[in-house]
C-alpha positions in Angstrom: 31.0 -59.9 -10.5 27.7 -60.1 -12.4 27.6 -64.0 -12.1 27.4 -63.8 -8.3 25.1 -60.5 -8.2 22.6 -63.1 -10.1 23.0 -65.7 -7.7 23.0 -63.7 -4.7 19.3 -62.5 -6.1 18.5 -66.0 -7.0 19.0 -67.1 -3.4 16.8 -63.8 -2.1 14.2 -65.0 -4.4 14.1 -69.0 -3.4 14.4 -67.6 0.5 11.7 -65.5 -0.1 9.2 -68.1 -1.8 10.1 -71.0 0.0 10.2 -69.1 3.6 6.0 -69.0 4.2 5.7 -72.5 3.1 8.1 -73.8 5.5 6.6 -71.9 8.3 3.5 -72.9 7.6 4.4 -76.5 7.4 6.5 -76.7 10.3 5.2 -78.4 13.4 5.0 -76.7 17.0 7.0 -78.0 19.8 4.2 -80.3 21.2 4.4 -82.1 17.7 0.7 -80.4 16.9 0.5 -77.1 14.3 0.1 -73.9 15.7 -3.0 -72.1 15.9 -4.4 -68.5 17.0 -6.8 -68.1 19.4 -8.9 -65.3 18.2 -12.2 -66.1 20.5 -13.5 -62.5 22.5 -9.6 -61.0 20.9 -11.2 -57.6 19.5 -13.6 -56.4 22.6 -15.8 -55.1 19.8 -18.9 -57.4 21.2 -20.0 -54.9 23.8 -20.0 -51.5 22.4 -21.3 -48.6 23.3 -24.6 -46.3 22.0 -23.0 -43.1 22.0 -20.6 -43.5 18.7 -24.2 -44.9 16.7 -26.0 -41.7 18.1 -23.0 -39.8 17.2 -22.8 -40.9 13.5 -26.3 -40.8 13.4 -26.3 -37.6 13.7 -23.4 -36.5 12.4 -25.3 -38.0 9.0 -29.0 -36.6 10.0 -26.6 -33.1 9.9 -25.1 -33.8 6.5 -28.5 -34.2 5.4 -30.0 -31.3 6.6 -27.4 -29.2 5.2 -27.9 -30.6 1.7 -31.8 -30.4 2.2 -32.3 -27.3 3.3 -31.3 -24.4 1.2 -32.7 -21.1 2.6 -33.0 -19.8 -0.8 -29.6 -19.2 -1.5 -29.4 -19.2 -5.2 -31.0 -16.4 -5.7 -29.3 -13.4 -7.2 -27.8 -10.4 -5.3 -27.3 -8.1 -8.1 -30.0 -5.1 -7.9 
């Protein structure tokens, strides 16, 4: 039982190294490799103003906040 539990994970282990290498070795059907076109993929050329104004302000706020401090640490007691 233990002999073929170690071959059964041998075999998981050879499929599991040798599988990327053969896929990336093997030829497409035209006899050329495969490649990705990735050219205009992410629509990310053309983006809008409003999310920079928005995280411009968003960190003109955060600065504010820390910047201005009305005082605050002054004590209360009387």
């Amino acid at each position: 039982m233990i002999f073929w539990k170690k071959v059964a994970i041998s075999v998981a282990a050879t499929s599991m190294i040798v599988s990327p290498m053969a896929a990336s070795a093997a030829l497409a059907v035209d006899g050329t490799r495969a490649t990705t076109v990735t050219d205009g993929q992410n629509e990310l050329e053309g983006s809008s103003w409003l999310p920079i104004l928005l995280g411009l302000a968003i960190v003109a706020g955060g600065i504010w906040l820390v910047v201005d401090d009305n005082n605050d640490d002054e004590p209360v007691s009387p």
